[in-house]
MIDREN-963307 format. One record per residue (C-alpha): residue in three letters; x, y, z. Coordinates in nm, 4 decimals. Example, Ala and Ser with C-alpha at 12.3 -4.5 7.8 and 13.67 -1.06 7.14 Angstrom:
<sites>
SITE type     east    north       up
SITE  Ala   1.2300  -0.4500   0.7800
SITE  Ser   1.3670  -0.1060   0.7140
</sites>
This chain:
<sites>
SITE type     east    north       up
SITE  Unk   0.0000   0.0000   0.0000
SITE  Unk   0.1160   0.3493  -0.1065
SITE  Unk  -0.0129   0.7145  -0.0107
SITE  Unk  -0.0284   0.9062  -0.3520
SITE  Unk  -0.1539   1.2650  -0.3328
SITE  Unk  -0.3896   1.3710  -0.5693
SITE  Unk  -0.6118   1.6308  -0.6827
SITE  Unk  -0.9735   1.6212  -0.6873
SITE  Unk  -1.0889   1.8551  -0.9198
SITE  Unk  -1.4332   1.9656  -1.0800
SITE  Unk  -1.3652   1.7493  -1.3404
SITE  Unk  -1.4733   1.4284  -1.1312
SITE  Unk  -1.1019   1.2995  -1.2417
SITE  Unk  -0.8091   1.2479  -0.9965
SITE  Unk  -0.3986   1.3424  -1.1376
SITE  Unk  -0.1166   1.4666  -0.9934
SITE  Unk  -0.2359   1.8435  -0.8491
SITE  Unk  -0.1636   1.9640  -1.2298
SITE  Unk  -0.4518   2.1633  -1.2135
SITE  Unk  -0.4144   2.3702  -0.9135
SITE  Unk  -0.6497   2.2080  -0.6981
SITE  Unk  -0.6898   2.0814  -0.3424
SITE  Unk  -0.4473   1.8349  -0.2780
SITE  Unk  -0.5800   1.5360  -0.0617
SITE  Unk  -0.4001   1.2072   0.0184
SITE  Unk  -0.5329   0.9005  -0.0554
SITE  Unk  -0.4274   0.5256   0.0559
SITE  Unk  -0.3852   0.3445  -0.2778
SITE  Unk  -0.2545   0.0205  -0.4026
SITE  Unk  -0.0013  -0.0892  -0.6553
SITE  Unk  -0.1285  -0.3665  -0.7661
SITE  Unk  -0.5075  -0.3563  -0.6865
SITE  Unk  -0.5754   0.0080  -0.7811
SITE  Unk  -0.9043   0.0808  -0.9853
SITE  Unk  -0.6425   0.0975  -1.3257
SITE  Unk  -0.4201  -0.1663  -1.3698
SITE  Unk  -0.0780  -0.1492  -1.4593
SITE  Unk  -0.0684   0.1906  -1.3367
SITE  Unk   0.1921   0.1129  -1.0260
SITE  Unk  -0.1086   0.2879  -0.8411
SITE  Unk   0.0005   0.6230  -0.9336
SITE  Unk  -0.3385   0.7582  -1.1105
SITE  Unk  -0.6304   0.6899  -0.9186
SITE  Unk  -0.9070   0.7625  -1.1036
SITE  Unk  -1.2971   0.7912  -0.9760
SITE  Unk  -1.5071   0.4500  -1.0827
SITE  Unk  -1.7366   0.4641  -1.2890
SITE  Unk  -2.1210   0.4568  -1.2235
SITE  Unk  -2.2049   0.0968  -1.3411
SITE  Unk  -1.8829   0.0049  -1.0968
SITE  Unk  -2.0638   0.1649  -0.8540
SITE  Unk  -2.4058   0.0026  -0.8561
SITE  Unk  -2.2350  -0.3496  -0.9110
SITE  Unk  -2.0461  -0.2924  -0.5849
SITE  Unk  -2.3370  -0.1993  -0.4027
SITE  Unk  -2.4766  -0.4788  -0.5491
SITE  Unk  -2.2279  -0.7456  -0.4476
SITE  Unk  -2.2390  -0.5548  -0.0345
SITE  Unk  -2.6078  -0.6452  -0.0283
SITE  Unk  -2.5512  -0.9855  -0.2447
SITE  Unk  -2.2905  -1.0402   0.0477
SITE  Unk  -2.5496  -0.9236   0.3372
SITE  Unk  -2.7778  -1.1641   0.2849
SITE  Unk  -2.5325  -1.4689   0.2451
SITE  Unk  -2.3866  -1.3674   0.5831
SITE  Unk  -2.0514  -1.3196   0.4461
SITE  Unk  -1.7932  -1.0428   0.5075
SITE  Unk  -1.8650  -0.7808   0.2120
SITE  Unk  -1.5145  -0.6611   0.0146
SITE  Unk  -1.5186  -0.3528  -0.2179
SITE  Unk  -1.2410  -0.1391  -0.3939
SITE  Unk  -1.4958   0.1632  -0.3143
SITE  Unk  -1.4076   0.3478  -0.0103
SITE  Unk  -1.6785   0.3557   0.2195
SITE  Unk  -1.8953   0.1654  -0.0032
SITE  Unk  -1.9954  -0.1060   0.1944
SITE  Unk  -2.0708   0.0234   0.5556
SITE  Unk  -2.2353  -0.2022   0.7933
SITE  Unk  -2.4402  -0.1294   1.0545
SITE  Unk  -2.2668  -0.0796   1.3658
SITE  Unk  -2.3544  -0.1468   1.7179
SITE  Unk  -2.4389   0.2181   1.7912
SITE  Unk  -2.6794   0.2776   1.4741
SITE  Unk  -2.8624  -0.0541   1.5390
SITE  Unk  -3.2148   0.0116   1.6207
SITE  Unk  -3.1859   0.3645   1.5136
SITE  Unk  -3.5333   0.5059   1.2967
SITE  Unk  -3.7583   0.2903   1.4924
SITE  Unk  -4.0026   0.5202   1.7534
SITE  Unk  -3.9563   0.4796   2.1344
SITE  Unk  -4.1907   0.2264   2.2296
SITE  Unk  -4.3177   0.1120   1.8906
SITE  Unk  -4.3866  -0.2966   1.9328
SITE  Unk  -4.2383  -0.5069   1.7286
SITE  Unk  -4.3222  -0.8290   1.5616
SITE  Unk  -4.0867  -1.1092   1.5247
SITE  Unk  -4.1114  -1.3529   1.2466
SITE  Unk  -3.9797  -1.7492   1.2801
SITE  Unk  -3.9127  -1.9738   0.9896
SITE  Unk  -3.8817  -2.3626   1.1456
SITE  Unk  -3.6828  -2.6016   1.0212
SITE  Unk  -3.6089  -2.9265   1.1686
SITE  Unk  -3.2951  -2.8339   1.3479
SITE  Unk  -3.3153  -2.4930   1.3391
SITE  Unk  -3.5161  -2.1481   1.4199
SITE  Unk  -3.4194  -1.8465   1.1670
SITE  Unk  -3.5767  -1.5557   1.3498
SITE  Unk  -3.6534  -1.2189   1.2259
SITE  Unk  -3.7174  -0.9313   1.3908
SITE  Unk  -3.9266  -0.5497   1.2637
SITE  Unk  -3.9047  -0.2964   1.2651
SITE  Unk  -3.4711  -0.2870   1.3458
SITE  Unk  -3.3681  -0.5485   1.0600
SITE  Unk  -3.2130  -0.8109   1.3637
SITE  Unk  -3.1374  -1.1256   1.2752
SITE  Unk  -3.0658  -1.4277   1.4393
SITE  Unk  -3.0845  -1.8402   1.4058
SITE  Unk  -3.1031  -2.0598   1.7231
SITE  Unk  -3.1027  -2.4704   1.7836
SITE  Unk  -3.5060  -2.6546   1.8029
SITE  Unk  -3.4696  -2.7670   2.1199
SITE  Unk  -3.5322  -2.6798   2.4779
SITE  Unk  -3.1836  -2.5101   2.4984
SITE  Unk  -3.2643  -2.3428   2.1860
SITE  Unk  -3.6201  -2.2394   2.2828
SITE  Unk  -3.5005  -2.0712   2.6210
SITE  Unk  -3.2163  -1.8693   2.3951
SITE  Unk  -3.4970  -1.7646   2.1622
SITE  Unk  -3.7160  -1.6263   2.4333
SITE  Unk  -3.4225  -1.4381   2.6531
SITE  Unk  -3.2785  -1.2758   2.2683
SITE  Unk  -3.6120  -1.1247   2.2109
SITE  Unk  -3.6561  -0.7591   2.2377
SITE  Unk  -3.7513  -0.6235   2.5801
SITE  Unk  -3.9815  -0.3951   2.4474
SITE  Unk  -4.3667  -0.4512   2.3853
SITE  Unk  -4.4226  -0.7221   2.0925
SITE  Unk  -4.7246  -0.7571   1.9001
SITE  Unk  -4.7087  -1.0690   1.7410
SITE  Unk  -4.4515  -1.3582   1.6511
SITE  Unk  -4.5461  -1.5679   1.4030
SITE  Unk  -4.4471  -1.9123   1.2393
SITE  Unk  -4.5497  -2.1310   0.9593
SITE  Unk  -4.7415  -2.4509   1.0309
SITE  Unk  -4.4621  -2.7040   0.9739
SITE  Unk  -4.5858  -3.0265   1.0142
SITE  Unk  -4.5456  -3.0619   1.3606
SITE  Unk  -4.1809  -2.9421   1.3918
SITE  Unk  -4.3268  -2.5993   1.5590
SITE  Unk  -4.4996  -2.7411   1.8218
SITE  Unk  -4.2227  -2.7317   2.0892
SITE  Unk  -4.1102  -2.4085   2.0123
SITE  Unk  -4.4561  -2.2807   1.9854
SITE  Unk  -4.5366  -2.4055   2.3938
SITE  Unk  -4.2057  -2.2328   2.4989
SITE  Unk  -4.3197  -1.8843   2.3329
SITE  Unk  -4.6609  -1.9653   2.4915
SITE  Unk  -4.5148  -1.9994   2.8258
SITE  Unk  -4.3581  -1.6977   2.8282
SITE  Unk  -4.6747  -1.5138   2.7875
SITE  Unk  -4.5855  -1.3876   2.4207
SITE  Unk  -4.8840  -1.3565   2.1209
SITE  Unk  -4.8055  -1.6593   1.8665
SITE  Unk  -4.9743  -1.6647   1.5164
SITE  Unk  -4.9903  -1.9552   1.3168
SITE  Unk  -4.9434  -1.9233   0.9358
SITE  Unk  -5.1257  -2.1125   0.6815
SITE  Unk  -4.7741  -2.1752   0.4182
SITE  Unk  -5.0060  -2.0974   0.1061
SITE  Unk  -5.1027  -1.7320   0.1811
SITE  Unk  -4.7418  -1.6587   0.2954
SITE  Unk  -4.6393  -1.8214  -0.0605
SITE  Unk  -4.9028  -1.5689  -0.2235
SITE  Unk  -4.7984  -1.2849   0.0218
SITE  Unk  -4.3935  -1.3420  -0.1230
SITE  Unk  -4.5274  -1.3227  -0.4257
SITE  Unk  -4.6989  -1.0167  -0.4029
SITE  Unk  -4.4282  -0.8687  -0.2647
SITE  Unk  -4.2017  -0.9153  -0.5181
SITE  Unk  -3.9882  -1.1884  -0.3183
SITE  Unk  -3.8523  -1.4291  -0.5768
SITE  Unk  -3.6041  -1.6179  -0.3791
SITE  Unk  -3.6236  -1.8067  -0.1340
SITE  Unk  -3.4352  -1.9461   0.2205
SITE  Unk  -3.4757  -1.9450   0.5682
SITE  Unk  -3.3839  -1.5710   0.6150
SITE  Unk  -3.6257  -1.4517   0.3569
SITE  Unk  -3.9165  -1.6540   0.5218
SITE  Unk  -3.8478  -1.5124   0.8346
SITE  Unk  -3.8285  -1.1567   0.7025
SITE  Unk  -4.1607  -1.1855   0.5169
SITE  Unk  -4.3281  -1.3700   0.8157
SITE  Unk  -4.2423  -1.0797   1.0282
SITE  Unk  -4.3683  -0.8586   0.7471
SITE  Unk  -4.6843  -1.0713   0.7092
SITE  Unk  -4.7904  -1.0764   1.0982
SITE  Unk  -4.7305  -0.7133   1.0626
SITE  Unk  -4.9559  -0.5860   0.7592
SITE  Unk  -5.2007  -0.8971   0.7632
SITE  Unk  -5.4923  -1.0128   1.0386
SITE  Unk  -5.3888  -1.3065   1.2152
SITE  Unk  -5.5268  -1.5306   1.4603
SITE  Unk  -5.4037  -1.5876   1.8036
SITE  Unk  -5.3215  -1.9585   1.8714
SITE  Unk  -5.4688  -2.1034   2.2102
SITE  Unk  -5.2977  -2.4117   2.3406
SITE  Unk  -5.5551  -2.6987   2.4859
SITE  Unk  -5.3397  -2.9524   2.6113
SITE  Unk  -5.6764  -3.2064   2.6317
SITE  Unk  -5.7821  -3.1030   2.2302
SITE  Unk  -5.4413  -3.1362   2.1296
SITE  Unk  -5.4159  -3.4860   2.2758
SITE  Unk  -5.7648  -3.5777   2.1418
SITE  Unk  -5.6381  -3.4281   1.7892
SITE  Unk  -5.3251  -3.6533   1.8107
SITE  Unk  -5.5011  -3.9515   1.8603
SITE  Unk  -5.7622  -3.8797   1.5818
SITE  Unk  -5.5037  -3.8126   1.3381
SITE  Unk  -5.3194  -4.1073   1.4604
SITE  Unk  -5.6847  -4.3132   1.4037
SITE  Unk  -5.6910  -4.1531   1.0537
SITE  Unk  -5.3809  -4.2433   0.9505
SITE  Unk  -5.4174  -4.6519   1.0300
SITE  Unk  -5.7661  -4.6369   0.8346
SITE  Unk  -5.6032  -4.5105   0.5535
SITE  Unk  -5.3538  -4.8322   0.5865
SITE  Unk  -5.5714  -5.0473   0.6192
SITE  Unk  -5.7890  -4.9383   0.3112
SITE  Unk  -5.4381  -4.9200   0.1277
SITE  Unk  -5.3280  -5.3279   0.2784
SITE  Unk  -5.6996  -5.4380   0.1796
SITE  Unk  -5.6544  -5.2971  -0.1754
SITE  Unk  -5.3073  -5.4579  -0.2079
SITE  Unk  -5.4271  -5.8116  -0.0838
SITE  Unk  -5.6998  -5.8076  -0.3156
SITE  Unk  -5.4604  -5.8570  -0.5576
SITE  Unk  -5.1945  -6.0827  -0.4195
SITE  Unk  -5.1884  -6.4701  -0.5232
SITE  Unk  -4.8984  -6.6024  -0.3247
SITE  Unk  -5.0535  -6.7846  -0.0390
SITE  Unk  -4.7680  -6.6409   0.2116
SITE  Unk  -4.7723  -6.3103   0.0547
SITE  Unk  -5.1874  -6.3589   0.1330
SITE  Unk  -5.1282  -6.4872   0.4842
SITE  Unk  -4.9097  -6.1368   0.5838
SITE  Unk  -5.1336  -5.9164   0.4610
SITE  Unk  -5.3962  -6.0955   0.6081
SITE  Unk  -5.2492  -6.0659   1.0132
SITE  Unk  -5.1582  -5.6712   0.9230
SITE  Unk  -5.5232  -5.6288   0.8708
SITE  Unk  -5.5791  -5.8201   1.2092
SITE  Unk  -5.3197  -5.5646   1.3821
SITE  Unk  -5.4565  -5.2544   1.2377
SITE  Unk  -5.8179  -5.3340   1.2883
SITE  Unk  -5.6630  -5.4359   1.6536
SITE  Unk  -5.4965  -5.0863   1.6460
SITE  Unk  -5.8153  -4.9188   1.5398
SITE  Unk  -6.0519  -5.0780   1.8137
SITE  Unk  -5.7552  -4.9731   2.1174
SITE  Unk  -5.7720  -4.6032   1.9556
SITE  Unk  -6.1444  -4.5919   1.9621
SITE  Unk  -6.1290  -4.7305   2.3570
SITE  Unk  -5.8544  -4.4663   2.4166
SITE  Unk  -6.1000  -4.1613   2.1803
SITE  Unk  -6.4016  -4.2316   2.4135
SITE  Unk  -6.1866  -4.2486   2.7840
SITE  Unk  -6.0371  -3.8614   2.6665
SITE  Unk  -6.3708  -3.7218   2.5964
SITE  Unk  -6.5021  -3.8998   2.8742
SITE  Unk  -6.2310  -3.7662   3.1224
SITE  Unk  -6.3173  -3.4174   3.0221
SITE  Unk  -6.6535  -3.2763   3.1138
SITE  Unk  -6.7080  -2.9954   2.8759
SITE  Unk  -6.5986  -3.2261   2.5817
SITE  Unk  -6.8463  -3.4917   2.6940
SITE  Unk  -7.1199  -3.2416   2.6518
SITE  Unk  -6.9963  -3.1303   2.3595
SITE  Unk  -7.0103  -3.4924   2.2452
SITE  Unk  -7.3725  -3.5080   2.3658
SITE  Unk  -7.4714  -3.2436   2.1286
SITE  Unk  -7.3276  -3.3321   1.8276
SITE  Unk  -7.4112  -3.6831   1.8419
SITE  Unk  -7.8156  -3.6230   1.8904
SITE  Unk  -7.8511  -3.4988   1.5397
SITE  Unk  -7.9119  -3.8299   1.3034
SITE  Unk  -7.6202  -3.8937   1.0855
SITE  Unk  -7.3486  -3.7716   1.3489
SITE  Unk  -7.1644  -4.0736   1.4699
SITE  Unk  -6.8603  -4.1097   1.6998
SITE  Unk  -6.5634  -4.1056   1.4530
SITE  Unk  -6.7046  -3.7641   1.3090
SITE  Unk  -6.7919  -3.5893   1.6821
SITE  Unk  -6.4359  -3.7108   1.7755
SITE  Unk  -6.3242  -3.5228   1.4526
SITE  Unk  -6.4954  -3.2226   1.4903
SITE  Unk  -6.3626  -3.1741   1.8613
SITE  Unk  -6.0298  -3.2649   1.7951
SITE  Unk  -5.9495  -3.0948   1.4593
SITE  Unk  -6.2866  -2.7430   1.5080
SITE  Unk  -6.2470  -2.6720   1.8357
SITE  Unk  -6.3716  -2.3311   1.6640
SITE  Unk  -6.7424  -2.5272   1.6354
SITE  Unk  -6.9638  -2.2963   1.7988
SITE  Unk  -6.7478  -1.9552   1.8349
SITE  Unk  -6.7695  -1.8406   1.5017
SITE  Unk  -7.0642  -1.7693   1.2225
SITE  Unk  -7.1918  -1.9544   0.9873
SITE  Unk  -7.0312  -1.8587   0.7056
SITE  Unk  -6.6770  -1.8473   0.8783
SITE  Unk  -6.7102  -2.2047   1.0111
SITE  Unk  -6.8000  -2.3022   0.6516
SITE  Unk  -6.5335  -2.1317   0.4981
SITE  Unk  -6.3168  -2.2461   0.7697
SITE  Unk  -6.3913  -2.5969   0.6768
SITE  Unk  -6.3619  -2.5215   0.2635
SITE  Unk  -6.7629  -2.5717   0.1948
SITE  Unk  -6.8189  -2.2184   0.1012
SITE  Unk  -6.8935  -2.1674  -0.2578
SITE  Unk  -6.6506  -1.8950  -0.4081
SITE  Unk  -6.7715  -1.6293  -0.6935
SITE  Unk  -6.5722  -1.6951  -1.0343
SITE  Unk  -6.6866  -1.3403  -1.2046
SITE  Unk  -6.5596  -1.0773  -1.4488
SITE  Unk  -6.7791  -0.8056  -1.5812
SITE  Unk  -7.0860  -1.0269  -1.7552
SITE  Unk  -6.9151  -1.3248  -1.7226
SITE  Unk  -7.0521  -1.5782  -1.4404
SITE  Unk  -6.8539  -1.8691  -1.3924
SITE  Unk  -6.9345  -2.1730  -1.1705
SITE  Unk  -6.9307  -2.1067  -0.8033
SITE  Unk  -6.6697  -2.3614  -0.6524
SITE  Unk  -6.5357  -2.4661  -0.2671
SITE  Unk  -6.1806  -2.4146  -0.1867
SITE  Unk  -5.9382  -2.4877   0.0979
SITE  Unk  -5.9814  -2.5241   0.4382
SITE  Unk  -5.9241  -2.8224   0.6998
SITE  Unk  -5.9271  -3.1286   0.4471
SITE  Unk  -5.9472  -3.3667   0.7169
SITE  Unk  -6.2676  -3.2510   0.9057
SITE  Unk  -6.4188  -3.2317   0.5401
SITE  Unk  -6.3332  -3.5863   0.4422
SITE  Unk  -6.4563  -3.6452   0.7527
SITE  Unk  -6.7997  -3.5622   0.6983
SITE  Unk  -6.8789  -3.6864   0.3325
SITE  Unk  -6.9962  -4.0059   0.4927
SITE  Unk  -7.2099  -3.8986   0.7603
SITE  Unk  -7.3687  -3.6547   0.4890
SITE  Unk  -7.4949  -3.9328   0.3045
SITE  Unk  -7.6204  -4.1553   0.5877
SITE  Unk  -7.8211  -3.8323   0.6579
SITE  Unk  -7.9425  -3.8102   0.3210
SITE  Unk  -8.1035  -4.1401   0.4232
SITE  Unk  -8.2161  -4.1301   0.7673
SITE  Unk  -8.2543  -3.7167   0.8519
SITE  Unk  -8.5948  -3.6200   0.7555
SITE  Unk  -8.4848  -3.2789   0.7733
SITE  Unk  -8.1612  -3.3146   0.5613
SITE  Unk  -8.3102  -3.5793   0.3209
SITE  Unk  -8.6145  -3.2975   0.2627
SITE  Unk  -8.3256  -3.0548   0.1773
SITE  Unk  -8.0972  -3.2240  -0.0304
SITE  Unk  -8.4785  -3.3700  -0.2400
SITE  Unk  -8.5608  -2.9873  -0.3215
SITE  Unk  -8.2011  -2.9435  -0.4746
SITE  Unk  -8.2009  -3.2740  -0.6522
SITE  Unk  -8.5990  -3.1483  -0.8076
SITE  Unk  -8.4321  -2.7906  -0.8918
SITE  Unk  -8.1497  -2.9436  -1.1219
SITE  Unk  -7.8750  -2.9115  -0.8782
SITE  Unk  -7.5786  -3.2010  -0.9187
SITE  Unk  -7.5382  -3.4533  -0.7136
SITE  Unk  -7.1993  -3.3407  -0.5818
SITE  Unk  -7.3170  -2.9898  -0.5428
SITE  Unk  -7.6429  -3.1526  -0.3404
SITE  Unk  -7.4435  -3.3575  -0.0961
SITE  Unk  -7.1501  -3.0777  -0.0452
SITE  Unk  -7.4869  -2.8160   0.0251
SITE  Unk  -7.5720  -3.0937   0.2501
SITE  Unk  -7.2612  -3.0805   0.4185
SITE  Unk  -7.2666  -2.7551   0.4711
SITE  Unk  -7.5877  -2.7062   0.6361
SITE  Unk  -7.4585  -3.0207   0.8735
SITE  Unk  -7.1898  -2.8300   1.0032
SITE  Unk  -7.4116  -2.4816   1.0044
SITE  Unk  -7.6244  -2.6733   1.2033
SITE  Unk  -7.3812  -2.8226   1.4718
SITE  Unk  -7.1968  -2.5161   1.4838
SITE  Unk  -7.5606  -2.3586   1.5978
SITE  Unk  -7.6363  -2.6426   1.8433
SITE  Unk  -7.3538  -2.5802   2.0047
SITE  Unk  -7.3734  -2.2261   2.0265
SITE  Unk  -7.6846  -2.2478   2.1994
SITE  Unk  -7.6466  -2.5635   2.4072
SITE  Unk  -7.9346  -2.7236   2.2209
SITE  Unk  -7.9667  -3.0841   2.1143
SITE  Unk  -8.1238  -3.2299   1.7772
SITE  Unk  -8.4903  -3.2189   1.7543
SITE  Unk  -8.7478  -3.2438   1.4645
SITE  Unk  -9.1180  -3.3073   1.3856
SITE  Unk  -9.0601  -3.6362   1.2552
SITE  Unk  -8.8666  -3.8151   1.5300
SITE  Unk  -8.9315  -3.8169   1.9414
SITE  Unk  -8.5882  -3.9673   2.0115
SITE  Unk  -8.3804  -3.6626   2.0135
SITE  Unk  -8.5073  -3.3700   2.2222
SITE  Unk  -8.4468  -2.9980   2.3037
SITE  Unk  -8.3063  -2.9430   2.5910
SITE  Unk  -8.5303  -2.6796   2.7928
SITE  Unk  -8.3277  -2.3667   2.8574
SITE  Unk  -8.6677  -2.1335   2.8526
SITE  Unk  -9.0162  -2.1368   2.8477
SITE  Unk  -9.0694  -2.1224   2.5059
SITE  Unk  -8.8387  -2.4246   2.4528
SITE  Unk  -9.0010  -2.6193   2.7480
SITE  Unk  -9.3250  -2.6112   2.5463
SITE  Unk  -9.2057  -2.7017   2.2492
SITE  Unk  -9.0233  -3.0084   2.4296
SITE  Unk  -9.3910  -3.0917   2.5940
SITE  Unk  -9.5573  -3.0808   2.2351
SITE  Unk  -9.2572  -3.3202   2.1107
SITE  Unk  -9.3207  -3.5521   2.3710
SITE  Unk  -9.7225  -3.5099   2.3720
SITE  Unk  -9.6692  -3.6317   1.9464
SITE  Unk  -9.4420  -3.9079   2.0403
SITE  Unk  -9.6765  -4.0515   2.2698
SITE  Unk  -9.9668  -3.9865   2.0319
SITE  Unk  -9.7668  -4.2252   1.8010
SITE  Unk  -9.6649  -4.4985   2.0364
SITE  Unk -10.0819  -4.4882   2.1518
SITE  Unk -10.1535  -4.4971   1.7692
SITE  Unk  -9.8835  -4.7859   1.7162
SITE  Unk -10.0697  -5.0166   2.0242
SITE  Unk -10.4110  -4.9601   1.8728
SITE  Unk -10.3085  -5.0734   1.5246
SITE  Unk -10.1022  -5.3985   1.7191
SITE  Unk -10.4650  -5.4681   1.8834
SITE  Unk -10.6829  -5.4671   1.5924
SITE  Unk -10.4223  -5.7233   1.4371
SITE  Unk -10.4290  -5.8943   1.7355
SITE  Unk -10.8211  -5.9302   1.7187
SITE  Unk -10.8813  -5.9736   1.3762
SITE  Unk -10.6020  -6.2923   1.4628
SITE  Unk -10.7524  -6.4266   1.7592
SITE  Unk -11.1361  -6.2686   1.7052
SITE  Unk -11.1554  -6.1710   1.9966
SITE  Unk -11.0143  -5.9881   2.3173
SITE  Unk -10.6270  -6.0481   2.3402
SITE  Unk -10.4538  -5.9949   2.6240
SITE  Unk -10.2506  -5.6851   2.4190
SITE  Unk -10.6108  -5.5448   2.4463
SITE  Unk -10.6156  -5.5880   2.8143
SITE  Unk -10.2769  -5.4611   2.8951
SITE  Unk -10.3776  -5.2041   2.7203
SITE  Unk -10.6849  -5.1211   2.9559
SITE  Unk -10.5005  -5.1744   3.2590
SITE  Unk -10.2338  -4.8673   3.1198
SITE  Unk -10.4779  -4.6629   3.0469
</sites>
């Protein structure tokens, strides 16, 4: 390295002080300068593409995490310790975004630009929590990542912080919108923090008894899918040993399956407000066990939230497909996939044996509606009803059947339960009387039906 002093003058070009003007010394060197083969004797200023590129390759550097070189003085400043945190107001929250990985946290933090990646574990967790800001913070939020979030997720939870769960597609569509074509840990975190900050989010609430009930459904789920997959394959199989296998995994999973129905019914059981919950869902005719135990585990929003969110929640709201004059078909989209499975079977067994739901889905079979669309409309209104009955503590209860009944919570629905249980006897009286005639026109005579009949009465 060699001091050379050198002119700047108006001309933008740096020379030996021919000119006249101010003389300034610059550190330059002989082999590196900005024009080779010049022995670093002429320095001359770079030009503006040179510039931009350098820039460039400072930020390029930045966001690889390594150390940024440049021929331009001062043209690749970092941000030191003292201007950290500088432009952001006094007591303006922040929000902290967390991309999870299976090893690792990449954590993000706005407004301030920190940065910062810590170990998923315990250790890591506690590091995570005691590296966050001091100040007030609004929201930290995380993608749903198959599971891999869950410890982490308890830890922030602990610590009394607000956690948001994001659904990966919209923060997909949100990168996109934004511009933000590449993609790695640090960017997620960056545009998670962003996200939480400029979108509405929902607060997740940890239920350690729904989140054990959802773990076991899941895990109930997944061996019924096996054992619709081994069923298919052993169909097919002609070796008699090859038969014989498949045959015992069958045993075991329908083994498996009975044990995780035992252990479904002991955890709603154990837990009074589920069990009622149960109760309520189950009295409407079509509801078995395997879709209450669904609905619990995987909605425990069933009952909080409208109509039209719980549908849309679920993906069985009908979406507009419109441009000016054009009207395209109205279809569903999203939502939990599992709770929706779910219920395509216990749609169609009420089809059969729900008066009230086998009325509806008739009048939009007779008005040209598909059957797909019929039986997803009769989904729907399923799960608008439960959602209702639950809201209002109210069982199942219809003209056409005295085995499911209101529960009275007024007067108005104590009368209505009397005039349900006034027709229901009306019917059994009615069903005697026909029995007797039979039993007369059999015996022609007085049978002793007849008599027990008398003596009731």
């Amino acid at each position: 390295m060699q001091s050379v002093s050198v002119c700047q003058c108006a001309s933008g070009n740096s020379h030996d002080g021919q000119c006249g003007g101010p003389i300034t010394d610059r550190l330059v060197c002989r082999d590196r300068s900005i024009l080779r083969g010049d022995g670093g004797s002429v320095t001359s200023g770079p030009p503006p593409w040179l510039e931009a590129r350098a820039r460039l390759g400072c930020q390029t550097a930045g966001e690889l995490g390594a150390p940024a070189i440049s021929s331009i003085p001062n043209g690749c400043q970092g941000t030191s310790p003292h201007q950290q945190g500088r432009g952001t107001k006094v007591g303006e929250p922040y929000n902290v975004g967390i991309d999870v990985s299976i090893d690792r946290l990449d954590v993000a933090i706005r407004p301030g630009g920190r940065a910062f990646c810590v170990t998923n574990e315990a250790a890591g967790w506690a590091e995570l929590v005691a590296r966050l800001p001091r100040g007030t913070i609004a929201a930290i939020g995380l993608e749903a990542s198959g599971g891999y979030e869950r410890g982490v997720v308890r830890a922030l939870l602990a610590a009394g912080l607000s956690v948001r769960r994001i659904n990966p597609n919209k923060l997909r569509q949100f990168a996109r919108a934004a511009g933000a074509l590449a993609k790695n840990d640090r960017i997620d975190a960056r545009l998670i923090a962003d996200y939480v900050t400029v979108m509405p989010t929902r607060v997740v609430e940890r239920n350690p008894d729904v989140e054990r009930l959802a773990e076991t459904v899941t895990m109930r789920r997944q061996l019924c899918d096996e054992h619709i997959a081994v069923e298919s394959q052993a169909s097919h199989l002609e070796d008699a040993l090859l038969q014989r296998m498949a045959k015992r995994r069958l045993i075991r999973i329908k083994a498996d399956i009975a044990l995780l129905n035992k252990r479904l019914a002991e955890l709603v059981a154990a837990q009074p407000e589920l069990a009622g919950r149960f109760r309520l869902l189950c009295s409407m005719p079509g509801v078995g066990a395997t879709l209450a135990y669904t609905l619990l585990a995987l909605l425990p929003e069933l009952g909080q939230i409208g109509r039209k969110q719980i549908a849309a929640l679920v993906g069985l709201a009908p979406y507009d497909f419109d441009s000016g004059r054009f009207r395209g078909q109205r279809h569903i989209y999203g939502g939990r996939i599992g709770v929706r499975n779910t219920l395509y079977m216990p749609a169609l067994a009420a089809i059969r044996f729900n008066p009230a739901l086998r009325a509806f889905h008739r009048r939009l079979v007779g008005v040209g509606k598909k059957p797909k669309v019929a039986i997803v409309a009769v989904m729907r209104k399923m799960l608008t009803t439960l959602n209702a009955m639950l809201r209002d503590g109210n069982s199942w209860t219809d003209e056409h059947s005295d085995r499911h009944t209101v529960r009275p919570s007024d007067g108005s629905s104590a009368q209505r339960a009397g005039r349900v249980k006034a027709a229901g006897a009306h019917r059994a009286v009615a069903r005697s009387a026909s029995l007797c005639v039979g039993h007369v026109r059999q015996f022609g005579g007085e049978s002793p039906l007849c008599n027990l009949m008398e003596v009731k009465h």
